[in-house]
C-alpha positions in Angstrom: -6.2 30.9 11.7 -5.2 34.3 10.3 -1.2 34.2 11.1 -1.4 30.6 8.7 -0.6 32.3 5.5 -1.4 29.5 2.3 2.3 29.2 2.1 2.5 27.8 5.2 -0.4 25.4 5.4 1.0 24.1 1.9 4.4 23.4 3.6 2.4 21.5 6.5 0.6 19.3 4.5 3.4 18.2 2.1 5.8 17.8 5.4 2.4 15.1 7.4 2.7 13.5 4.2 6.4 13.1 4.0 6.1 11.9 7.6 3.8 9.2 7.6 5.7 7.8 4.6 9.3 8.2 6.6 7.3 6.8 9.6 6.3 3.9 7.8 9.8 3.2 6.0 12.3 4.5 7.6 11.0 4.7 11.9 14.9 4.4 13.1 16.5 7.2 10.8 16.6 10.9 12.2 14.4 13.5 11.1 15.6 15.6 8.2 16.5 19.0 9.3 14.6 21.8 7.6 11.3 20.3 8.2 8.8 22.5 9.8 8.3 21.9 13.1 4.7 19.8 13.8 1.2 21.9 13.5 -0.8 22.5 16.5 -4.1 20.5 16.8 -5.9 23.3 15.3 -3.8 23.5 12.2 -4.1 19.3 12.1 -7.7 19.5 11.9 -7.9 22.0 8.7 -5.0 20.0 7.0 -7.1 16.5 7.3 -10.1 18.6 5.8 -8.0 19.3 2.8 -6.2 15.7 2.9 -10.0 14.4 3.1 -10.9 16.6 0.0 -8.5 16.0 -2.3 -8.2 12.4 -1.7 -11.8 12.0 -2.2 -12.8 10.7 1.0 -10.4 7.1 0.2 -9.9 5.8 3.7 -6.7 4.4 2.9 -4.7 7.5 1.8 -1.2 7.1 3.8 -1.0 3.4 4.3 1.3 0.9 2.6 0.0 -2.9 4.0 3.1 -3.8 1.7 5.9 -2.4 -0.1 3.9 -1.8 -3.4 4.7 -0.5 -6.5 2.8 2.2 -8.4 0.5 0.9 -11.0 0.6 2.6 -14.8 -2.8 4.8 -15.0 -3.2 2.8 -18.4 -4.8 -0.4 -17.0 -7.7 2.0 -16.5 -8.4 2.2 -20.1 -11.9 1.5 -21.1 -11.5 -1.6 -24.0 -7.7 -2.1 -23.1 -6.6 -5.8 -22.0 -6.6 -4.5 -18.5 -2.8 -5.9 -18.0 -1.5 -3.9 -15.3 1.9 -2.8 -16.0 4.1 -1.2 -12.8 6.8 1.4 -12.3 10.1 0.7 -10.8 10.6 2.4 -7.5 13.6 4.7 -8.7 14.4 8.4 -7.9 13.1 10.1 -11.3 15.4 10.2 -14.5 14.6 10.3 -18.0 15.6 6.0 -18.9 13.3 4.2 -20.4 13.4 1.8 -17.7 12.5 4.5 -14.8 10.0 6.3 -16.8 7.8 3.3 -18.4 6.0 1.0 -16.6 6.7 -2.8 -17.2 3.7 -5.9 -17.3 7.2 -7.8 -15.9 7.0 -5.9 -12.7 4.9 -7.3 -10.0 2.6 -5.4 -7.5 4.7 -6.2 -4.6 8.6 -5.0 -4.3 11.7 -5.9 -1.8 10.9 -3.7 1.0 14.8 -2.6 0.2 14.0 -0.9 -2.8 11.5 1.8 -0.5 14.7 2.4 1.9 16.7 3.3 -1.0 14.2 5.7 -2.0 13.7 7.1 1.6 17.9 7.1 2.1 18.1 9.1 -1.0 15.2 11.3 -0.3 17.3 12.2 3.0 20.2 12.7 1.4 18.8 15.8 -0.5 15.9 17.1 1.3 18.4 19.1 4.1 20.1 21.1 1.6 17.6 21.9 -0.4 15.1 23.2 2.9 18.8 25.2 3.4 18.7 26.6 0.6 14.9 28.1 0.8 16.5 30.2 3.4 13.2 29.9 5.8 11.1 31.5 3.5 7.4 29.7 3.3 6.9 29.9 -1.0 10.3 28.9 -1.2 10.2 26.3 1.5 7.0 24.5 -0.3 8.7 25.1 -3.7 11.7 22.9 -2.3 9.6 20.3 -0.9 8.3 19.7 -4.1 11.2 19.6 -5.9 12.2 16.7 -3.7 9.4 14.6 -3.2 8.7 14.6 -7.1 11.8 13.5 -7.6 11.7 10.7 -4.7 7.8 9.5 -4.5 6.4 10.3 -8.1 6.6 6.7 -8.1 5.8 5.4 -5.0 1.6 4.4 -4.4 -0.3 6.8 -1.9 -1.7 3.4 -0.3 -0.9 -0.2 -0.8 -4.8 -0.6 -1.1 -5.7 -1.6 -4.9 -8.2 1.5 -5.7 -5.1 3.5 -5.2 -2.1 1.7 -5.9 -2.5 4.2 -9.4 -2.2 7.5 -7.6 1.4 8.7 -6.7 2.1 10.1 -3.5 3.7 12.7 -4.4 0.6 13.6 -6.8 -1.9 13.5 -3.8 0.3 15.4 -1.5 0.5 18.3 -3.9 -3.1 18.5 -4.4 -4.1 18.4 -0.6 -1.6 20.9 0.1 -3.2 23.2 -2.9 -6.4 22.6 -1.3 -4.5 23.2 2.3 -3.7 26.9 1.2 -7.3 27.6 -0.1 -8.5 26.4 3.7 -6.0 29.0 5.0 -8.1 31.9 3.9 -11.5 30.7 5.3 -13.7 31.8 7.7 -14.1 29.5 10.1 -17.5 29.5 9.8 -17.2 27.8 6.2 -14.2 25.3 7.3 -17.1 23.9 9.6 -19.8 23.4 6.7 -17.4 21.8 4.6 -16.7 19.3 8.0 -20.2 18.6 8.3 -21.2 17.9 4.6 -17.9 15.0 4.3 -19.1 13.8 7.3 -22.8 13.1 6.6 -21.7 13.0 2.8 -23.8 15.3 2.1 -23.0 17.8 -1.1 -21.6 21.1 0.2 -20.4 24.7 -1.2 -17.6 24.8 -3.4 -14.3 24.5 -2.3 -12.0 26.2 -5.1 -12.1 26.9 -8.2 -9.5 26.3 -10.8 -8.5 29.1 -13.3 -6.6 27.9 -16.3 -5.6 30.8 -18.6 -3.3 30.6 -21.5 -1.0 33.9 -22.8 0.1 33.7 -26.4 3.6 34.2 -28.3 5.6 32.7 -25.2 7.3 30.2 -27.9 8.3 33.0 -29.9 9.2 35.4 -26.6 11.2 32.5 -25.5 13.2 31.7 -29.0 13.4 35.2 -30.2 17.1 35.2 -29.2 20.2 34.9 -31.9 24.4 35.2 -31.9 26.3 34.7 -28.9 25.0 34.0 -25.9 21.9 32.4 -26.8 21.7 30.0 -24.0 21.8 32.5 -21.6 19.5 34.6 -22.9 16.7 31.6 -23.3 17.6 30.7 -19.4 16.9 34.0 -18.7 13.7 34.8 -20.5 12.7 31.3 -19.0 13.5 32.4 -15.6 11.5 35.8 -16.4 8.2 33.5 -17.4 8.2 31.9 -14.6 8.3 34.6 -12.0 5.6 36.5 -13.8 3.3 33.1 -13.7 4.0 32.9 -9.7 3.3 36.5 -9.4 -0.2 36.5 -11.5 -1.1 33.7 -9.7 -0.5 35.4 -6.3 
């Protein structure tokens, strides 16, 4: 377990999810090159833990009965009319009719309309793995990039409870959870095991740090004359390097 770096068990998990969607959609197109090749059986076994964890124990996580479409999080409402309104299944752009969910739209979609996500998805995926030059941060940073743009709107399961939960939402979560399970002990991996199965409570898994810094606005915009653009694309860039690195 030590030569797993977080990176690395990140990539995995995104890549299994990615899989079992391409598996499900798309069984006669080739794999995308770029890809990490499959975990071992050991590696398998710490990235269902982590699927397990952040889906919640939902047994259904990965399994489309029917080509569904994503369900707006609003229906949920407490003292709303409980009208269900649904997302197209479209590659992410800022339209109106992308972005909003419609009470037009049924649950169900032409199975078509998942290909075309999946072709798309494809398309793109290769040169942007090329890109992260083999390096693991990069490589999950790409992966990302991709499958927000391609399953943001697709369901995580066809099921009902969870026809409201993006795949591309769960995925990132299990493989956040995937790179805290890269740094246990393996003494720890098993007691986390043994309390899902018996659902019994257990010791924490993670904890979440959320920290603000203050006068980033005014870092950001504190640029005048000529070449103002290039200067906030810089300072942007500069932000978001210092984030990654604080957080490492």
């Amino acid at each position: 377990m030590a030569s797993w770096s977080p990176f690395h068990m990140a990539l995995w998990t995104l890549a299994a999810h990615l899989e079992a969607f391409r598996e499900r959609w798309g069984a006669a197109s080739e794999r995308p090159s770029g890809l990490p090749s499959p975990m071992d059986a050991e590696a398998r076994a710490w990235r269902g833990l982590a699927d397990r964890l952040g889906a919640g124990m939902a047994p259904m996580v990965g399994r489309w009965e029917f080509p569904a479409r994503l369900r707006s999080i609003f229906a949920r409402i407490a003292g709303g009319d409980g009208a269900a309104g649904y997302h197209a299944l479209a590659a992410l752009d800022p339209s109106r009719e992308v972005l909003f969910p419609d009470q037009a739209r049924g649950a169900e979609a032409p199975e078509e309309e998942y290909r075309n996500l999946l072709r798309g998805l494809d398309a793109v995926l290769p040169r942007a793995m090329s890109a992260a030059r083999d390096h693991p941060g990069a490589a999950v940073a790409a992966l990302l990039g991709v499958m927000a743009r391609f399953l943001w709107c697709v369901p995580v399961s066809s099921d009902e409870d969870l026809q409201d939960v993006p795949l591309y939402d769960h995925a990132r979560v299990a493989a956040a959870l995937a790179a805290v399970l890269a740094g246990a002990p393996a003494a720890q991996l098993a007691e986390w095991e043994r309390a899902l199965t018996i659902g019994a409570p257990g010791s924490p898994v993670a904890l979440l740090i959320k920290g603000d810094v203050s006068g980033i606005q005014s870092f950001l915009y504190q640029v005048s004359g000529k070449g103002t653009a290039r200067g906030l694309r810089g300072r942007s860039f500069y932000l978001q390097l210092l984030s990654e690195a604080v957080a490492m």
